[in-house]
C-alpha positions as CSV (number, residue, x, y, z in Angstrom):
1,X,0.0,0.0,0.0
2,X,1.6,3.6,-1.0
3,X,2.0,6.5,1.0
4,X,-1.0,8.2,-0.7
5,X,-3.2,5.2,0.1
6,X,-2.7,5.3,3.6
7,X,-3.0,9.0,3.9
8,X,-6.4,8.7,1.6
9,X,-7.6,5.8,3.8
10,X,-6.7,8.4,7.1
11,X,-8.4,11.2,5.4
12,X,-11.7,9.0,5.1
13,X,-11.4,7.7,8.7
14,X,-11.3,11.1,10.0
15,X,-13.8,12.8,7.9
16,X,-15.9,9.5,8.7
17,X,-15.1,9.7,12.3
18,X,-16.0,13.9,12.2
19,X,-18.8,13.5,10.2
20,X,-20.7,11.1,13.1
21,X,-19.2,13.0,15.5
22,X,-20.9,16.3,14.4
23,X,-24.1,14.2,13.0
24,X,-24.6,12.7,17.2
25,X,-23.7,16.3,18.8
26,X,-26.9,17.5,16.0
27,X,-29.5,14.6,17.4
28,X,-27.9,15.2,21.3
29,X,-28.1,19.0,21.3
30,X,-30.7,19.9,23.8
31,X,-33.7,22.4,23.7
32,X,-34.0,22.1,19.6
33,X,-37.1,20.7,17.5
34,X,-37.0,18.0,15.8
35,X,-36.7,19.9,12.6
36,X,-34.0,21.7,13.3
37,X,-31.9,18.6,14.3
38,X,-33.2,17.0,11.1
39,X,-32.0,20.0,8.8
40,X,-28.5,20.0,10.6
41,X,-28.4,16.1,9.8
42,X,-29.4,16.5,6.2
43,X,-26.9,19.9,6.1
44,X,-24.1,18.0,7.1
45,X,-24.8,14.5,4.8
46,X,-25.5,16.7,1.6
47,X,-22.6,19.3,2.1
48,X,-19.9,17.0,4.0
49,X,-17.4,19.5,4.6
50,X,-19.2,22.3,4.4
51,X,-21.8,21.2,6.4
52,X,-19.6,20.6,9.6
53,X,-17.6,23.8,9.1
54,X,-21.2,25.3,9.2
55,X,-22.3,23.6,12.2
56,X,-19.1,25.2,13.8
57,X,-20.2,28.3,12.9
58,X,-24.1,28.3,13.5
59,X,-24.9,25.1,14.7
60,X,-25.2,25.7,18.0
61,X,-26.4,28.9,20.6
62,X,-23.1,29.1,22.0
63,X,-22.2,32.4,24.1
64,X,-19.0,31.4,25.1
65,X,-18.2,29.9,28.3
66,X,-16.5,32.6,29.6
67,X,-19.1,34.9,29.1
68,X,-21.7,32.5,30.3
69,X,-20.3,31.9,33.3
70,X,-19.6,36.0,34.1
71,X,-23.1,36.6,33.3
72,X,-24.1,34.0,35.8
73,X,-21.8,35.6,38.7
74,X,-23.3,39.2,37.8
75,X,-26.6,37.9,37.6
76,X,-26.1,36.4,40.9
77,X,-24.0,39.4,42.6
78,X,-26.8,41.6,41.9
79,X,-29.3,42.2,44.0
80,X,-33.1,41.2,42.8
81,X,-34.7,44.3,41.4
82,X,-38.1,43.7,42.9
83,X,-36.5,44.3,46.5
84,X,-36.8,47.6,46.5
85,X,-40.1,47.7,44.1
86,X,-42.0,45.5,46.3
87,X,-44.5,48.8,47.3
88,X,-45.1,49.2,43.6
89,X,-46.2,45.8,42.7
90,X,-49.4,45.5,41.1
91,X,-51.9,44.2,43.2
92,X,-53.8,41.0,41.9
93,X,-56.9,43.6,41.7
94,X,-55.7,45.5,39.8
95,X,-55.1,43.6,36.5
96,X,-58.1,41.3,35.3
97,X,-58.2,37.7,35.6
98,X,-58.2,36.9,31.6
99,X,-55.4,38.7,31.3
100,X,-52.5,38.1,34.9
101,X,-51.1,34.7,33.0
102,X,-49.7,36.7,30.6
103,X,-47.7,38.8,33.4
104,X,-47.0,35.2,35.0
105,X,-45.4,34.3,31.2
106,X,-43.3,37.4,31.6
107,X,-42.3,37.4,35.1
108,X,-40.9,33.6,34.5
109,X,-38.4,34.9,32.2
110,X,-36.5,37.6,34.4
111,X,-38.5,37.3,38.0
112,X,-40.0,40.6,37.5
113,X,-43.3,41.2,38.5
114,X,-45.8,43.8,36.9
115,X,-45.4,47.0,38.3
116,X,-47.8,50.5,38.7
117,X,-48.2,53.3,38.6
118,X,-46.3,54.1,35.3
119,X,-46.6,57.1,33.2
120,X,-46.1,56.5,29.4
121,X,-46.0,58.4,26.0
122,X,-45.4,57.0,22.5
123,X,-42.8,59.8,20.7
124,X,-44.5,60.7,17.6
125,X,-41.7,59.5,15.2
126,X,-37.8,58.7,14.9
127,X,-36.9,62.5,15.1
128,X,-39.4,63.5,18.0
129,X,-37.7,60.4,19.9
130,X,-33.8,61.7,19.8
131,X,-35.6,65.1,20.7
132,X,-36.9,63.9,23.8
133,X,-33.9,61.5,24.4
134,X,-31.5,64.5,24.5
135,X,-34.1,67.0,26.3
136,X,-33.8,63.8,29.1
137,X,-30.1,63.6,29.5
138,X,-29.6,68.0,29.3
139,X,-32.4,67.4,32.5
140,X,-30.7,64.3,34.3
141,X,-28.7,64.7,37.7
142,X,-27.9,61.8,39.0
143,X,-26.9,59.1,35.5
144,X,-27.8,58.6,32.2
145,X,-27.8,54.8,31.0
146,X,-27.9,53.6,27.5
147,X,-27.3,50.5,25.5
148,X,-28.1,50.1,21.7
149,X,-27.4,47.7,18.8
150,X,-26.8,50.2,16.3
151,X,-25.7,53.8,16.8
152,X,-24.5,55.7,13.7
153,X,-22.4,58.8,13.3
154,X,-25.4,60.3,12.0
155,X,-27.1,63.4,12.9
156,X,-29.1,62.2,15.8
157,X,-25.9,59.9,16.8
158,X,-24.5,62.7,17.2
159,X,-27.0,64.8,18.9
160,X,-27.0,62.1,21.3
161,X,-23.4,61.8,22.2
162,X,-22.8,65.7,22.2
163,X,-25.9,65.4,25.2
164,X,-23.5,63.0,26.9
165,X,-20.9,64.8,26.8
166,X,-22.7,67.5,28.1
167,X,-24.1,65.8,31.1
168,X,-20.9,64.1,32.0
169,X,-18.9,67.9,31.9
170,X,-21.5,68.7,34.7
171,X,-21.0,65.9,36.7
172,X,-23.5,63.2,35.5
173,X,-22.8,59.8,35.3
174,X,-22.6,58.8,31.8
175,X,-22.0,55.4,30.5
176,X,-23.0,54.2,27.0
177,X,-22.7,50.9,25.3
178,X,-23.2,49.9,21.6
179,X,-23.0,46.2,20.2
180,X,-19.6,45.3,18.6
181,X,-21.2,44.3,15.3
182,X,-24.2,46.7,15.1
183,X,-22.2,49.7,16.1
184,X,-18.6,48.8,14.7
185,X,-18.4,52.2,12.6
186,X,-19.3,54.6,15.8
187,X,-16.4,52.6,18.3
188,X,-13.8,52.8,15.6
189,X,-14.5,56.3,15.1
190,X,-12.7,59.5,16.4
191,X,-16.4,60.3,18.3
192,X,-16.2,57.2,20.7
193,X,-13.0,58.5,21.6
194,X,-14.0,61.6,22.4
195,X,-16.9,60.4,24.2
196,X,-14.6,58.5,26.4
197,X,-12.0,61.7,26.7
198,X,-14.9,64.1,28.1
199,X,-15.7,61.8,31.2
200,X,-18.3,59.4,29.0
201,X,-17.8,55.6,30.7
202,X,-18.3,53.8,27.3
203,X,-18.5,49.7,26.8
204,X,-18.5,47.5,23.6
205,X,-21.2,44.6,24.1
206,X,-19.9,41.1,23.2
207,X,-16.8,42.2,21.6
208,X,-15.4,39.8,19.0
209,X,-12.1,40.2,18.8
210,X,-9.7,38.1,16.0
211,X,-13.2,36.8,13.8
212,X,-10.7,33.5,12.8
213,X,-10.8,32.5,16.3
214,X,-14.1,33.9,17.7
215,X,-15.8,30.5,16.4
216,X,-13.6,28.7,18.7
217,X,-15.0,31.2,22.0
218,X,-18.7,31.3,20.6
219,X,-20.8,32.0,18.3
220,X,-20.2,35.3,16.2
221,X,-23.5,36.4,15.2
222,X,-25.0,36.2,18.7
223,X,-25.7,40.2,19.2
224,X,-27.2,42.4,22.1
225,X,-30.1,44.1,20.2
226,X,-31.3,45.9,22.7
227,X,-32.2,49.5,23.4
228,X,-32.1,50.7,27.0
229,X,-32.1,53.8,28.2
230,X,-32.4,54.7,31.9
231,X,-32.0,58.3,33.2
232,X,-31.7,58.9,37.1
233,X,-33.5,55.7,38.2
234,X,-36.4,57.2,36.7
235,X,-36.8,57.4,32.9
236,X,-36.5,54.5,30.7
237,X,-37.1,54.4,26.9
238,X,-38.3,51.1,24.9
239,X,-39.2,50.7,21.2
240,X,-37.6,49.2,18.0
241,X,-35.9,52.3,17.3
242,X,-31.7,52.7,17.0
243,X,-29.6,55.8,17.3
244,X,-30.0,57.2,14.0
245,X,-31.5,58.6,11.6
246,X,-34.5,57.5,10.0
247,X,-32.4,58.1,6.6
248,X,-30.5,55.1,7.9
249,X,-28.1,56.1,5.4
250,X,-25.8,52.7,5.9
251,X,-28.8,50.8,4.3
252,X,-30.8,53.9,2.3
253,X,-32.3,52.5,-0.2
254,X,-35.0,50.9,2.2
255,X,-35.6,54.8,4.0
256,X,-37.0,55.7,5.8
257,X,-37.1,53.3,8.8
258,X,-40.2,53.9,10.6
259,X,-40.3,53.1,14.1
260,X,-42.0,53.7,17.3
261,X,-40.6,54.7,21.0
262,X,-42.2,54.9,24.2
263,X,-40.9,57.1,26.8
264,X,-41.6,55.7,30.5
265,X,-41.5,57.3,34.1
266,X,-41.6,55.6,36.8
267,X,-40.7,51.8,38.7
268,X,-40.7,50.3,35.4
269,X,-37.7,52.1,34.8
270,X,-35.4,50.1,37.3
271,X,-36.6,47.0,35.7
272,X,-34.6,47.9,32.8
273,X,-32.2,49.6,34.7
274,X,-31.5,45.8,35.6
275,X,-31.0,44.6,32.3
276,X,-28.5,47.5,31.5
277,X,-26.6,47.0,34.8
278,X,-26.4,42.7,34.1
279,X,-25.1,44.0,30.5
280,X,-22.9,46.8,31.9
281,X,-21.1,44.2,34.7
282,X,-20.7,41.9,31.9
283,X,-18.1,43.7,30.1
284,X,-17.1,46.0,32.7
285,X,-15.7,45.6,36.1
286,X,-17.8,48.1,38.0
287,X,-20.7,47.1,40.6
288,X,-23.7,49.1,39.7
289,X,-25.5,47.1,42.5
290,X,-26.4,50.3,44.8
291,X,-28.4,51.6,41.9
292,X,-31.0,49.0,42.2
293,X,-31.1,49.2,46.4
294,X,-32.0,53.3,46.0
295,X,-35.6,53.8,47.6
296,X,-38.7,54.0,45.1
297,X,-39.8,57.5,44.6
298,X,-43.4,57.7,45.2
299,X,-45.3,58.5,42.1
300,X,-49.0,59.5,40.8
301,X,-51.7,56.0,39.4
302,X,-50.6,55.2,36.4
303,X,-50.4,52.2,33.4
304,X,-49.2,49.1,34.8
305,X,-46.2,47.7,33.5
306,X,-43.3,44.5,33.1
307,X,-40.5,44.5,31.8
308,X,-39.2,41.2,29.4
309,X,-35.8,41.3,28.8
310,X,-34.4,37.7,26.1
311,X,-30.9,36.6,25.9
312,X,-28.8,33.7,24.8
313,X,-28.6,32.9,28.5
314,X,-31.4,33.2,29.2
315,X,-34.3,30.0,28.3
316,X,-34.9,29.9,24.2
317,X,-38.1,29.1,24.6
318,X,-39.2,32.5,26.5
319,X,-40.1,34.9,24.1
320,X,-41.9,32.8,21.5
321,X,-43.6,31.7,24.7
322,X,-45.0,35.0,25.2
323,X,-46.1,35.4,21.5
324,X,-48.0,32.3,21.8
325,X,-49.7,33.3,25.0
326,X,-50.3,36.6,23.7
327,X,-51.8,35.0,20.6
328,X,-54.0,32.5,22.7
329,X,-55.3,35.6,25.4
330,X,-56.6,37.4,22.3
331,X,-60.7,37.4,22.2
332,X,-61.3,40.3,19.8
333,X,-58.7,41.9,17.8
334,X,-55.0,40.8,18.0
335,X,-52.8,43.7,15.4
336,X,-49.0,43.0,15.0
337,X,-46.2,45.1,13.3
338,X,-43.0,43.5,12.5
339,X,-40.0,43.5,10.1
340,X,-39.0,40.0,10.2
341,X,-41.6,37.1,10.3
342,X,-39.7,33.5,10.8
343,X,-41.6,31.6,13.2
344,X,-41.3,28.4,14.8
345,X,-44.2,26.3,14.3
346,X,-45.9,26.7,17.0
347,X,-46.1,30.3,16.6
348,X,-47.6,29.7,13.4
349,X,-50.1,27.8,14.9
350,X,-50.8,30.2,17.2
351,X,-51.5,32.5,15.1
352,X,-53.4,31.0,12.3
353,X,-55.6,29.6,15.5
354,X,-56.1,32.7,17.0
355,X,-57.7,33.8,13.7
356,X,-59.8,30.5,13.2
357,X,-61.4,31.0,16.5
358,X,-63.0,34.6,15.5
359,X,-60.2,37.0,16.6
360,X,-59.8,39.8,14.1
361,X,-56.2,39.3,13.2
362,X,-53.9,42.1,11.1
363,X,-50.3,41.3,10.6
364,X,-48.3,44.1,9.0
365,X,-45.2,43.7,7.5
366,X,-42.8,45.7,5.4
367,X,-43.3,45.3,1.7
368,X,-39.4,46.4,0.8
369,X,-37.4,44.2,3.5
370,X,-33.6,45.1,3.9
371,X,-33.3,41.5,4.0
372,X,-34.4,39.5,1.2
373,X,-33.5,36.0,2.5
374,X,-36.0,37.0,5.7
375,X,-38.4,38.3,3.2
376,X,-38.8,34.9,1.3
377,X,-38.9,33.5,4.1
378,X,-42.0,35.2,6.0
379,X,-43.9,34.9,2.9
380,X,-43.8,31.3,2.5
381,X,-46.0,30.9,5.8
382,X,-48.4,33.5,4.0
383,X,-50.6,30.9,2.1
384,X,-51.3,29.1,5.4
385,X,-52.1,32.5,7.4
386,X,-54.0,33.9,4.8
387,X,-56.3,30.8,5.0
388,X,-57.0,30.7,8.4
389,X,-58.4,33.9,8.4
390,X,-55.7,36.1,8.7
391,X,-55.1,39.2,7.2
392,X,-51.8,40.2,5.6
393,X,-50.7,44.0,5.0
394,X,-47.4,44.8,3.1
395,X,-46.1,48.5,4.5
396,X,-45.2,51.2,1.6
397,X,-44.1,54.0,3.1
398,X,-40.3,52.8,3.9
399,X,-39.2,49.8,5.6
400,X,-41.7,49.1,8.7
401,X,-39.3,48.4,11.8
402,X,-41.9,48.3,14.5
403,X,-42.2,45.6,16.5
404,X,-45.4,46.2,18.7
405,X,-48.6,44.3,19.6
406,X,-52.1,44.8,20.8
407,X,-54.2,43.0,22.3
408,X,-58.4,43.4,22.7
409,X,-57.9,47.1,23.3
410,X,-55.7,47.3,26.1
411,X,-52.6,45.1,26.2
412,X,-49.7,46.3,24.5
413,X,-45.8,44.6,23.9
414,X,-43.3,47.4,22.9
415,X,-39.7,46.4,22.1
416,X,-36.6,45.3,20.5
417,X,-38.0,41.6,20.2
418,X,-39.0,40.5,16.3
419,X,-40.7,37.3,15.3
420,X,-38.4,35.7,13.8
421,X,-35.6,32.3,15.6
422,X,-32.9,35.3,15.6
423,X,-34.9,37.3,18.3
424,X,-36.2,34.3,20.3
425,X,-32.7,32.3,20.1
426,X,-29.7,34.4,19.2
427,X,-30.3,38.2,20.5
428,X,-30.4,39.8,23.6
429,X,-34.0,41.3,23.6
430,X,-35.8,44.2,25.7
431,X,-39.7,44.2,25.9
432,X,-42.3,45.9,28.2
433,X,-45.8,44.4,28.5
434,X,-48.5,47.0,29.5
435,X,-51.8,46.7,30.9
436,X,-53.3,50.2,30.5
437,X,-55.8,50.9,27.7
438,X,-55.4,54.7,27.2
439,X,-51.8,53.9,25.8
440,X,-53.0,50.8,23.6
441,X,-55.2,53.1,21.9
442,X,-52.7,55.5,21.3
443,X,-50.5,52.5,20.0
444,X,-53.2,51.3,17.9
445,X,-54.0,54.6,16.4
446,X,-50.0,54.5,15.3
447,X,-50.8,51.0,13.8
448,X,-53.6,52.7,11.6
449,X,-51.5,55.4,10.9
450,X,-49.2,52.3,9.2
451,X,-51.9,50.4,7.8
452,X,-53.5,53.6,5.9
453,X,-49.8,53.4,4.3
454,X,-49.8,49.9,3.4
455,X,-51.6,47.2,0.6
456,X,-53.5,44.5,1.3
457,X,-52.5,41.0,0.6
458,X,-54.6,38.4,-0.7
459,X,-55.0,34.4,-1.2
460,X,-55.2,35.1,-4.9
461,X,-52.4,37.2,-4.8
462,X,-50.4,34.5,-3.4
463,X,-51.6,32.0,-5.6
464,X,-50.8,33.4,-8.5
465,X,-47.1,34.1,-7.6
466,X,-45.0,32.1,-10.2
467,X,-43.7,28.8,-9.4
468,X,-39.9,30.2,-9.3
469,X,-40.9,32.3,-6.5
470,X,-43.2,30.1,-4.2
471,X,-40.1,27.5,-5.0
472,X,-37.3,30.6,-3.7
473,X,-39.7,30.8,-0.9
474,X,-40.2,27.4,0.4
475,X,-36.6,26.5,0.1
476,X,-35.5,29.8,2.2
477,X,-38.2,29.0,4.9
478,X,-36.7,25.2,5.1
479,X,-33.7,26.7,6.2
480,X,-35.1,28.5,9.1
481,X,-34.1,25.9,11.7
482,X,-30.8,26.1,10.4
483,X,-30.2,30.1,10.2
């Protein structure tokens, strides 16, 4: 036997050996449906090398066990935000029967609890938010808190980080943190630096370092979406919306993104003043502990509210969880706005369900999608939607980035969350779930405004797409389990 038959017959035995190897870990690999674990098995037969090599990459909701295990020890160094909300919990009284599981769904995720007397206001667009943002931090004493997944040297990136700067030359404490990935332009630009030379504390979330070896410490493409912003203990912001413009200029083409922000005062504010200090402690070795012991300022009735803040450490299952129950609570009218539609299949379900049993359901989506493999995707499940009942807008007016809910005229979810296995598996997500139907109105008036902008689809419509396409589709959707 020659030298090249025995490295041939070595090759085979270790590609043989690697290719069980990865095909067992794909069956073993806990908290995964069955079709996922099937498409990795048929990925890896049908695209031997490749396959493996892309299980490395994306098989697998791996953090890193570094960073698993520090978000552990902050998680378990801070102190449980409900201590010193315990006055403001909402009473079982004060938040009907049909509707405290949902609050039960949300509290399992964190341990927070629903809290009152909230005041809210939706910002009337993308602009009107930075406005208010900045008008915040020039009025803050004490800190100013923010975390987002993209923040561009725009005009309103910059509006914001002049503000900082500002605050932090009179004293306030100032700390900002932008995704490594989202926000890779602003912290390699001359403005982070001079955010962080006039007194700014600034952080980079999940940094990834040499990308050759980052597959080896975790999986790349596992992002902090969120946006958190937390002024004095007080304020806290939550919507879909990044620090930009709504030009968007890095993607323009699909301008303007249209978002929505809510501006919050009150306890809900140091619920997500715990997700930005378990973020914050992460990547930073500084104890923002004391902020969550300070004593609740007392404040005037208002909305109740939770906060629902999704991670890569935290369970997979927990925000299509809340979808679903959200989906299953509805008895009237259930309205959803969201970019990117990938659902598992029992979301589907859900929702094609919730239609089947009466519920007026309107899904709107953005008819130009800035990406097109989601887009083929999310239509391939319209078909089945449209059957049971549902109805299907396309958005016109620019590229529809709201994620928000309502629910039988007064349940609303606001947030960074999208419907697709990115949000519920990948991303670190912020949500708030309110119980107040003065702001659900004012959210649902919003969702008009967007459905006045947008064109209906229809089951002939579908139907009559060409083979090519339904066939693009499909094949894309197929692939959900495994993107």
């Amino acid at each position: 036997m020659t030298h090249l038959q025995l490295l041939y017959l070595l090759w085979t035995g270790l590609y043989l050996l690697a290719y069980v190897g990865f095909v067992v870990r794909a069956i073993l690999r806990p908290h995964r449906e069955p079709a996922s674990r099937l498409a990795w098995v048929v990925v890896i037969s049908v695209l031997p090398m490749v396959g493996i090599v892309a299980y490395l990459l994306l098989g697998e909701t791996n953090i890193g066990r570094r960073r698993a295990a520090r978000m552990r020890e902050v998680l378990d160094r801070l102190p449980h935000v409900m201590h010193s909300l315990a006055a403001a919990v909402a009473q079982p009284s004060q938040i009907p029967v049909r509707y405290a599981h949902l609050f039960r769904v949300g509290e399992s995720v964190n341990g927070f609890q629903p809290v009152g007397n909230n005041q809210a206001r939706l910002l009337s667009d993308s602009n009107a938010a930075i406005d208010a943002l900045v008008a915040d931090i020039d009025a803050a004493r004490n800190h100013v808190h923010l975390t987002f997944y993209i923040w561009l040297t725009d005009h309103n990136g910059v509006k914001v980080i002049q503000a900082l700067q500002r605050a932090a030359g009179r004293g306030v404490a100032c700390r900002a943190m932008a995704d490594a990935l989202g926000s890779r332009p602003l912290i390699r630009s001359e403005h982070w630096l001079a955010m962080r030379q006039s007194g700014v504390r600034v952080a980079t979330a999940l940094p990834i370092g040499n990308p050759l070896l980052r597959p080896l410490r975790g999986r790349i493409d596992l992002r902090n979406h969120r946006k958190v912003v937390v002024i004095d203990n007080q304020i806290t912001y939550c919507g879909s919306q990044n620090c930009a413009d709504p030009e968007f200029r890095v993607k323009p083409k699909y301008a303007p993104w249209v978002d929505a922000m809510v501006r919050f005062e009150g306890p809900i504010a140091r619920q997500n003043q715990h997700l930005f200090a378990s973020d914050w402690m992460a990547q930073v070795d500084e104890d923002l502990s004391d902020l969550l012991h300070e004593p609740l300022i007392g404040g005037d009735p208002g909305l109740i509210a939770q906060v629902i803040g999704t991670g890569p450490t935290i369970r997979n299952s927990a925000m299509p969880e809340l979808f679903e129950t959200l989906m299953y609570a509805a008895r009237t009218e259930l309205f959803i706005t969201t970019p990117y539609y990938v659902p598992d299949e029992s979301m589907q379900a859900a929702l094609c369900a919730c239609a089947r049993r009466g519920v007026a359901v309107t899904v709107l989506f953005p008819a130009r999608n800035d990406s097109h493999i989601v887009a083929a995707a999310s239509r391939s499940y319209y078909a089945e939607l449209l059957a049971a009942g549902v109805q299907i807008f396309e958005y016109e007016g620019g590229l529809l980035h709201t994620k928000s809910l309502t629910l039988d005229g007064e349940i609303t979810l606001i947030g960074s969350a999208n419907m697709d296995r990115r949000s519920f598996e990948l991303n670190y997500e912020n949500n708030i779930l309110v119980y107040d139907a003065e702001l659900t109105a004012v959210i649902r008036r919003r969702q008009d405004e967007y459905y006045s902008r947008s064109r209906q689809v229809t089951a002939e419509m579908v139907s009559q797409w060409p083979i090519t396409r339904r066939l693009w589709n499909n094949s894309i959707a197929m692939l959900g389990p495994v993107l």
